[in-house]
N, C-alpha and C positions, 0 to 999 in steps of 0.2 A: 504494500500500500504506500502511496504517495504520503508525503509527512516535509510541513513547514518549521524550520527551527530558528526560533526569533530569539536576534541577538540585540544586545546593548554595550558598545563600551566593550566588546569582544567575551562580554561575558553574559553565557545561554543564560534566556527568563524563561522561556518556555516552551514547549513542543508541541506541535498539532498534528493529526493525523488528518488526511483528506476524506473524509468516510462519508460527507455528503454531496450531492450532483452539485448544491451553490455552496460557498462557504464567504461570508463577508468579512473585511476587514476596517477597522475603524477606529478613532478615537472614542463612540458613544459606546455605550455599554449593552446596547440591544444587537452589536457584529460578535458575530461567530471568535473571531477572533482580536478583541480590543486591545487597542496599545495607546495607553493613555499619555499621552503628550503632545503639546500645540502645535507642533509640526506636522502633525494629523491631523487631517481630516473628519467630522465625524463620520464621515460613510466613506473611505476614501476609494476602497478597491473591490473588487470580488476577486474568487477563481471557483471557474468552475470544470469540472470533473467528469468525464468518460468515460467511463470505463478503467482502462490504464492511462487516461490522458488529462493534462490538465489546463486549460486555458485562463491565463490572466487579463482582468479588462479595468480599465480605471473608470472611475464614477465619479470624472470634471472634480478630481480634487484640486485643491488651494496649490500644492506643492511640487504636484506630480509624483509620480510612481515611475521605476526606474529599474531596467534585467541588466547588471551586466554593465553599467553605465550608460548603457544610452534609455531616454527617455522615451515613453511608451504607450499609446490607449491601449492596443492589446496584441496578445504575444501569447504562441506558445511554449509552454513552460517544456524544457527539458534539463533532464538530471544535472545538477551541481549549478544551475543558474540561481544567481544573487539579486534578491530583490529588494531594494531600498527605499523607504517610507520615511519620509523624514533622519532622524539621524537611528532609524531601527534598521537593522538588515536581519532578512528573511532566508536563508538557507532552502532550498527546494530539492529534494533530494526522489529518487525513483528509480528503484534498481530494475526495477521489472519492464522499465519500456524498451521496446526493440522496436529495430529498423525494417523488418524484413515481410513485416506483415503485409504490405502494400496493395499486394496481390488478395487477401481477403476484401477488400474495400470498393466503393464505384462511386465515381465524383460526376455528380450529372450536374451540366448548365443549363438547365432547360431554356434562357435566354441566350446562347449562343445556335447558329446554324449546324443544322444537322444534330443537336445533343451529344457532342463528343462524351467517351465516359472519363477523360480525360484532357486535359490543355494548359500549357503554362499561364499563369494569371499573374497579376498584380501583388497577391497574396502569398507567391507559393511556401514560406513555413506553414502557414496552417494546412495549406495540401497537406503538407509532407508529415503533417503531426495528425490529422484526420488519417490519414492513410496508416497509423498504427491502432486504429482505435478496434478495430475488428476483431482484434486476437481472441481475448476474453470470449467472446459473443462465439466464435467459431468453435474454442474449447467447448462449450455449456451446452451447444445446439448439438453437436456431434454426439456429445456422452447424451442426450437426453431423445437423441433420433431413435436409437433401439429399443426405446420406450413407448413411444407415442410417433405416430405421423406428422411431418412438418408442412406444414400450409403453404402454399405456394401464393404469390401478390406480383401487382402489375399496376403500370401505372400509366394514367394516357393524359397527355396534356390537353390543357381544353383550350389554350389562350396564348397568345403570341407568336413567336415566329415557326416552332415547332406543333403547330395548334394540330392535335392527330395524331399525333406519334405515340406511340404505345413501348414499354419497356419492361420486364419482366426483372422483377428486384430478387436479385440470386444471389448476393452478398450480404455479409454478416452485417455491414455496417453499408448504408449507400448516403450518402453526402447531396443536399442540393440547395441549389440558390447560384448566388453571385459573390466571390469573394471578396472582402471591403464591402459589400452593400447589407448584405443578409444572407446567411447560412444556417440550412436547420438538417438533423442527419435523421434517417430513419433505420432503427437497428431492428433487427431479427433476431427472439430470443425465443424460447421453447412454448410461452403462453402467449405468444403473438407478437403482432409487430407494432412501434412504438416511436413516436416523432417528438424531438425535444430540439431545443435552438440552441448552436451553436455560438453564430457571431450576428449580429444586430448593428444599424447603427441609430443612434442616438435611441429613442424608444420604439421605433419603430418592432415590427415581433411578425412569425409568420401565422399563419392560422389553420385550424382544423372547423371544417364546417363554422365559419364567421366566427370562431373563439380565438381567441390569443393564448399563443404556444411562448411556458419563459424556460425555466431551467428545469423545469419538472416534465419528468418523460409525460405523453399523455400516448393513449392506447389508441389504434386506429380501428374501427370498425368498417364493414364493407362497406363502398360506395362512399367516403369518406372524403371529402371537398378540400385539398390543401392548398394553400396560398403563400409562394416563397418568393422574395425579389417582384414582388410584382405578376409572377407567373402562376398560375391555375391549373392545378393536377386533379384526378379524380385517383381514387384509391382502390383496388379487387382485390376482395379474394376469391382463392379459389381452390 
């Protein structure tokens, strides 16, 4: 498991493990993780959590948030990256993430020509840290196939430039939106399948049948109305 170790002054105050999909960070004392000093922010940061991945996003603090030295709204977190709040530094540590999963995962633009499952973008660390997220999911679905039947799902755009096209979601994890604009993933797990947002900008959120999707997975039922970047999916199963 992913685990933050907040430092001060080079000397640990405390340890957190990532055990939630959001975890907040802040000077007020209602964040997951509060670090009381004026340097902070009261809501300063989030990160949120995938599986074996962790994405950090800042929430327009005073100070800024900062991987590594350079300043940041949002970043994926990989192991031994440094993250600085004021005069607190955050340790990020994650032994478990690997490179190699790539090939479990599918990155649909539904707003590019043709629906590539793949394309270099504006974004590509988050590609590259999406594209480990499927491991876990792939592990879980496998051991739990010889158990029970896995449900097959498909998805047809209803709106834009691909409006008709139909795709059959065969990955653990399948990725869709626009990177920098809005990204939400749809993972495949043994009690169905499940759409949670990735990256956002400002408030904007995607949607499931006209609801707003934030860091909490929601469950997709058949015929399911999704709305990412602007683009119109409808959801099967089958």
């Amino acid at each position: 498991m992913a685990k933050l170790t907040v430092t001060f002054n080079d000397q640990v105050v405390a340890e957190h493990d990532l055990d939630k999909e959001e975890m907040t960070i802040g000077r007020k004392p209602d964040n997951d993780i509060q670090i009381d000093n004026l340097a902070v922010s009261g809501h300063h940061c989030r990160i949120l959590t995938i599986l074996n991945d962790s994405f950090l996003e800042d929430r327009n603090s005073t100070n800024g948030t900062y991987v590594n030295g350079s300043l940041v709204k949002k970043h994926a977190l990989q192991d031994g990256d440094v993250i600085v709040i004021g005069k607190h530094r955050l340790n990020y540590s994650n032994e478990q993430a690997s490179e190699d999963d790539f090939d479990r995962t599918m990155i649909i633009r539904p707003d590019a020509a043709g629906m590539p499952e793949k394309e270099n973008t504006e974004n590509e660390s988050l590609d590259r840290s999406v594209g480990k997220l499927g491991a876990e999911l792939v592990a879980e679905s496998e051991k739990q196939a010889q158990q029970q039947p896995t449900q097959k799902a498909r998805l047809r755009v209803v709106s834009g430039t691909n409006a008709g096209k139909e795709l059959e979601i065969t990955k653990a994890l399948t990725t869709l939106g626009k990177p920098g604009v809005q990204v939400a993933a749809i993972t495949r797990r043994p009690h169905g399948f499940f759409l949670i947002q990735v990256e956002g900008k400002d408030q904007s959120h995607p949607t499931v049948n006209g609801q707003a999707v934030g860091t909490e997975a929601v469950k997709l039922d058949d015929s399911a109305v999704i709305e990412v970047a602007g683009v119109k999916m409808e959801f099967f199963l089958s």
